[in-house]
C-alpha positions in Angstrom: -48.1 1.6 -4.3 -47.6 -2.0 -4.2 -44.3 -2.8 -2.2 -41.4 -4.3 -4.5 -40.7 -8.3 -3.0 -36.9 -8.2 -2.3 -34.8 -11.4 -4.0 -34.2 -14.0 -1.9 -31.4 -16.7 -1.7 -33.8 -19.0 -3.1 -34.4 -16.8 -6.5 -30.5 -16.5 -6.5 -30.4 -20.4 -6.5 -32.6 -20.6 -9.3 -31.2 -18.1 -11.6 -27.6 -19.5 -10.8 -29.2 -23.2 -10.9 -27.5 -24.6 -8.0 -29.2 -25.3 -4.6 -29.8 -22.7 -1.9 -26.7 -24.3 0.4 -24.5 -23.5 -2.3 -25.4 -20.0 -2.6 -25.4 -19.8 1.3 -21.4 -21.6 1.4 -20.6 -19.1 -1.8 -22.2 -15.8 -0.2 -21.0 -16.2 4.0 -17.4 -17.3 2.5 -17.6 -20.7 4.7 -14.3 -22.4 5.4 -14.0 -25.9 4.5 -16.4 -25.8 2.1 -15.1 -26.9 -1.8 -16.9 -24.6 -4.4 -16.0 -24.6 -7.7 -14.7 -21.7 -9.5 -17.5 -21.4 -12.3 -20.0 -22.2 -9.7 -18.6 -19.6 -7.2 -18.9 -17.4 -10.3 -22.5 -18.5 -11.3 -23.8 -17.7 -7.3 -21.4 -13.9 -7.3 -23.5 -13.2 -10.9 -26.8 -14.5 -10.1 -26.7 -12.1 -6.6 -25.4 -9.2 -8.8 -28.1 -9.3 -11.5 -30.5 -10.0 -9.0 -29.3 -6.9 -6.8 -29.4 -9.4 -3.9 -27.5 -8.6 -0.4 -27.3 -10.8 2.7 -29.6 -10.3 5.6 -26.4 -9.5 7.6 -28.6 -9.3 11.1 -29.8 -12.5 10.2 -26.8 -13.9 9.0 -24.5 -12.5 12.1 -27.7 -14.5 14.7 -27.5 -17.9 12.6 -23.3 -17.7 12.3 -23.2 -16.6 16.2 -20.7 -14.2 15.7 -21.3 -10.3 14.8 -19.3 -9.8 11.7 -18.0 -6.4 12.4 -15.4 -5.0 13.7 -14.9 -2.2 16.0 -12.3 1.2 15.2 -11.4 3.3 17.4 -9.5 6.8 16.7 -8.8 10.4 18.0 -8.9 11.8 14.4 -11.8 13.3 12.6 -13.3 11.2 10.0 -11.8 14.1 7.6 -8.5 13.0 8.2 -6.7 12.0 5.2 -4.4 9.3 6.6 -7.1 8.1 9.1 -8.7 7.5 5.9 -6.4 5.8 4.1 -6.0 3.4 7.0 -9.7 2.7 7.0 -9.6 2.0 3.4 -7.4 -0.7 3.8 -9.4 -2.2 6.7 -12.2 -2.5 4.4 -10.5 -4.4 1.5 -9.4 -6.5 4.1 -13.1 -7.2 5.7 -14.3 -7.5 2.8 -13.4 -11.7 1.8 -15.2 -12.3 4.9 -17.8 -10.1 4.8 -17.2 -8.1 7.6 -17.8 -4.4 8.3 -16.7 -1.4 10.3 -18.4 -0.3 13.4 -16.8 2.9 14.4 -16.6 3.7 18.2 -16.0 7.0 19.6 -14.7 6.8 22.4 -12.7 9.2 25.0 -10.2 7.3 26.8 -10.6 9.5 30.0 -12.0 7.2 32.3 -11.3 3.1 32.4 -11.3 1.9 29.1 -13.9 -1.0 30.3 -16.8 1.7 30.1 -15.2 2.7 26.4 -18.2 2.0 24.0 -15.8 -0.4 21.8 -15.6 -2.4 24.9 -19.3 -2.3 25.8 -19.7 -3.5 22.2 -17.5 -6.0 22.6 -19.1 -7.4 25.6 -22.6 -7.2 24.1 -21.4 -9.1 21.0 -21.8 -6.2 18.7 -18.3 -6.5 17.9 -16.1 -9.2 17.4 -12.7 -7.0 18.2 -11.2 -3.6 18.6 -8.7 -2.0 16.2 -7.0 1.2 17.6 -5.9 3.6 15.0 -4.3 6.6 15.7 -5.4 6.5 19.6 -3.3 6.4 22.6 -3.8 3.3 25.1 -2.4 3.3 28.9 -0.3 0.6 30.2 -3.7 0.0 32.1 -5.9 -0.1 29.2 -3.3 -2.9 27.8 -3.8 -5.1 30.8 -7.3 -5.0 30.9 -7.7 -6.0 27.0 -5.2 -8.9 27.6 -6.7 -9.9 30.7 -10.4 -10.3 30.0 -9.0 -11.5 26.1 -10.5 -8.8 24.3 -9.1 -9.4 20.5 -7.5 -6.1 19.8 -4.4 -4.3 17.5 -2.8 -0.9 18.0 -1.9 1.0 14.3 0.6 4.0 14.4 0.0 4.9 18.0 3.4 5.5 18.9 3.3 3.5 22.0 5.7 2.2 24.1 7.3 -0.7 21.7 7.3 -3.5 24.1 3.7 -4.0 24.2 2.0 -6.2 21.7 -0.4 -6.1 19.4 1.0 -3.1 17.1 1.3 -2.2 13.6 4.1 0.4 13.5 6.5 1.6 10.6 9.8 2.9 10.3 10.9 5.8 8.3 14.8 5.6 9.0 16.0 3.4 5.5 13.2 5.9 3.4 15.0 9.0 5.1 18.2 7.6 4.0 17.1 6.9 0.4 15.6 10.6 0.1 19.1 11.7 1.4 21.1 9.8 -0.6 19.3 11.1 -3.8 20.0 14.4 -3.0 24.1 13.9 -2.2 23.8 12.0 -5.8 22.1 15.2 -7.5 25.0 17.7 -5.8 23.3 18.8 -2.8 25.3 18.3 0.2 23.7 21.2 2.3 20.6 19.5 3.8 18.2 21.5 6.1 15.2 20.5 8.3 12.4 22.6 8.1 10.0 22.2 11.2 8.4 23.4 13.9 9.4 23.8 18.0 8.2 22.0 20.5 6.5 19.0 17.9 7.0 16.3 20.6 5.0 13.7 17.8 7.0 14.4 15.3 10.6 14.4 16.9 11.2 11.2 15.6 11.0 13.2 12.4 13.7 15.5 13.1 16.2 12.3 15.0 15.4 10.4 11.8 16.8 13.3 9.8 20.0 13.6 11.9 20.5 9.8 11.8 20.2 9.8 8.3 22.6 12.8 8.0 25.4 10.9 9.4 24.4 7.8 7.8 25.1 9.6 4.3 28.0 11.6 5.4 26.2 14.9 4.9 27.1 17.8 7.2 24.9 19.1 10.6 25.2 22.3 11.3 23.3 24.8 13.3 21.7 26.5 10.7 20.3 24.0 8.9 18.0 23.0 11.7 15.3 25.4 10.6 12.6 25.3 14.0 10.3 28.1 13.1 8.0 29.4 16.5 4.4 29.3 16.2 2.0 27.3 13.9 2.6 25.8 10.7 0.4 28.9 8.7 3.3 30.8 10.4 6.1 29.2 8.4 6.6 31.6 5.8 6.7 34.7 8.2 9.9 32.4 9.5 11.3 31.7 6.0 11.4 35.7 5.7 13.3 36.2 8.9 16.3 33.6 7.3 16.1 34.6 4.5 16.7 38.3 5.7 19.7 37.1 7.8 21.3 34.5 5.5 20.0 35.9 1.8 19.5 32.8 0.8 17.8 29.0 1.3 20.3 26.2 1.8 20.7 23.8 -1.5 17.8 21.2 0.1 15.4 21.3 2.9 13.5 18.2 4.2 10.0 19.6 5.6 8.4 18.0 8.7 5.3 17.9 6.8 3.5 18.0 3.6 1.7 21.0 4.6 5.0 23.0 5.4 6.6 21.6 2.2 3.5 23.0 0.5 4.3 26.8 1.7 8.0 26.3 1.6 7.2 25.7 -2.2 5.2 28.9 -2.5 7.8 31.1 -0.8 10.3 29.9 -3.4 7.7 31.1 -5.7 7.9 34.6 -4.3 11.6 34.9 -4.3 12.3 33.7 -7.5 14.0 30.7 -6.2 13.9 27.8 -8.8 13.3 24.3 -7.7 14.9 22.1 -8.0 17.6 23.9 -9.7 18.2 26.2 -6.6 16.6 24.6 -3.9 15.2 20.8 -3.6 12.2 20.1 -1.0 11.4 16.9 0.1 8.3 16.7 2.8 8.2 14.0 5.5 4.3 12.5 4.9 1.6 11.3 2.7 -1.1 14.4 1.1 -3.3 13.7 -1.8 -2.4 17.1 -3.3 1.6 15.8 -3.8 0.8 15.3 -7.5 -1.1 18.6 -7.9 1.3 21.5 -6.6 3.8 23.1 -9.0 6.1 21.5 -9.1 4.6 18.4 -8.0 6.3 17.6 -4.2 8.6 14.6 -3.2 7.7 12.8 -0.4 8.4 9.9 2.5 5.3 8.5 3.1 3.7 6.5 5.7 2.9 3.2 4.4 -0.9 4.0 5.7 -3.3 1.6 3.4 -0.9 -1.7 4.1 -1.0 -0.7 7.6 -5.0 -0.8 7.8 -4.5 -4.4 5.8 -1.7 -5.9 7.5 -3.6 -4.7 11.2 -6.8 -6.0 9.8 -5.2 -8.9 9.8 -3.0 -9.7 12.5 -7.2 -8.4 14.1 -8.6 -11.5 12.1 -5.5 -14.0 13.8 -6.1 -13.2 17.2 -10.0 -13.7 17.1 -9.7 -17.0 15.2 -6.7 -18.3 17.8 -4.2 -18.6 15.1 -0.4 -17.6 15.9 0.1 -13.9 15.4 3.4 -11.7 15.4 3.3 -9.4 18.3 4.7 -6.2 16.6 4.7 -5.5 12.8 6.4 -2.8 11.3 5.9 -1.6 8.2 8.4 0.7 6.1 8.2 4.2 5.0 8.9 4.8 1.0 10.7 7.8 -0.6 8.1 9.1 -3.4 10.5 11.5 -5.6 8.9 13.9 -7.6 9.8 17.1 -9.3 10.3 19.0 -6.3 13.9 17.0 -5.7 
């Protein structure tokens, strides 16, 4: 079989009728370069109808740089918000036609024999965005001092190092709070787990937010259920057994445990929102689907993979970059509240 010639950057210039150096400046995005819009758009068609792609090897030898960047995480590729980070590093490679390397790494051992740092010595990378992975105070100084370009997303590290995308969930908390004191329900309960040392700041949010709305705390709205989260329900029996009844709102420490706190009101006959109101602290793709469909805080997790994408992009090019970002949470209400 006779092997199909690919299109090249000169049958682009032809079709588009401009000269291969324009379809080069349109196609590698160069700076300082004025195209025209209907040109730009001639060259973007042309490549399109043509089915033509970039040598990126190539391109990445004659630019000298590796167009890519490196991301490293603890989370499994399955994880939903790990995902919806990643999504938004893409959109914002994409303008300059960068990609995503990912690096698994295991920060045991020095972070200089980490395979995103190997890569970035090698020039297989051009910088390192850590998402969802915990750096030492010594991993920190050995980025700055050998000038690694690097950015830390929702790590929950210590907040006077640099280089972060964080967020804030405190004013969403409030909001979702506030709602619920509008609607008539003053009796507000946390629904979590023990010993969740992550999500604490879940649980101090929700008491900040209780005295920034004036809404009671009391002991037995502080609903710490032993055990996993699959366990929840067997705890939901047990207070319901003892009080005969759920408290006018819960807040849930998770979509998940919203999810089953749902279900249980299901089983008892408990009507929501009428009789009870859930809101659950975090972002599922299945918040639209349950029945009814569950209010939520969530993590603003795609603009965080933008906005860290970029702060990335500022530090390799030597522009000025804010040290720390932080991004806010937003109250999602559904029928659930």
């Amino acid at each position: 079989m006779e092997k199909t010639k690919k299109p090249s950057s000169r049958d682009v210039a032809r079709e588009a009728g401009v000269s291969q150096a324009t379809v080069s400046y349109v196609l590698n995005n160069v700076p300082g370069v004025k195209i025209k819009e209907e040109t730009r758009e001639a060259v973007l068609a042309a490549a399109r109808k043509l089915n033509y792609y970039p040598n990126e090897i190539a391109r990445s030898m004659r630019l000298k740089k590796a167009m890519s960047i490196g991301v490293v995480s603890d989370k499994d590729l399955s994880n939903f918000r790990l995902m919806k980070i990643l999504e938004g590093i893409k959109d914002a490679l994409l303008p300059k036609n960068y990609s995503i390397t990912l690096c698994f790494d295991k920060q045991n051992g020095p972070i200089e024999q980490a395979e995103s740092v190997r890569y970035y010595r090698s020039n297989r990378i051009e910088g390192i965005i850590f998402v969802y992975a915990e750096l030492r105070e010594e991993d920190y100084r050995y980025l700055h001092e050998h000038k690694v370009p690097f950015v830390v997303i929702n790590s929950h590290q210590n907040q006077s190092l640099s280089n972060q995308v964080q967020n804030d969930m405190e004013q969403a908390l409030i909001t979702a709070l506030l709602s619920l004191k509008n609607a008539g329900k003053e009796e507000v309960a946390f629904l979590g787990l023990q010993d969740r040392s992550p999500l604490d700041r879940r649980f101090r949010g929700y008491l900040k937010a209780l005295a920034a709305c004036g809404l009671p705390a009391e002991e037995r709205l502080c609903m710490r259920a032993p055990g996993k989260a699959e366990e929840i329900e067997e705890y939901l029996e047990a207070y319901y057994a003892e009080h005969q009844r759920l408290p006018a709102a819960i807040l849930c420490e998770s979509a998940g445990i919203g999810f089953r706190l749902l279900r249980f009101a299901a089983r008892k006959g408990v009507t929501v929102p009428e009789q009870l109101s859930v809101i659950a602290i975090g972002s599922s793709r299945f918040s639209t689907l349950s029945y009814p469909a569950l209010s939520t805080i969530e993590n603003p997790l795609y603009e965080m993979g933008y906005t860290g994408c970029q702060l990335l992009f500022n530090l390799i090019e030597g522009k000025p970059a804010q040290s720390i970002i932080t991004l806010e949470w937003r109250f999602v209400p559904r029928e659930s509240s």
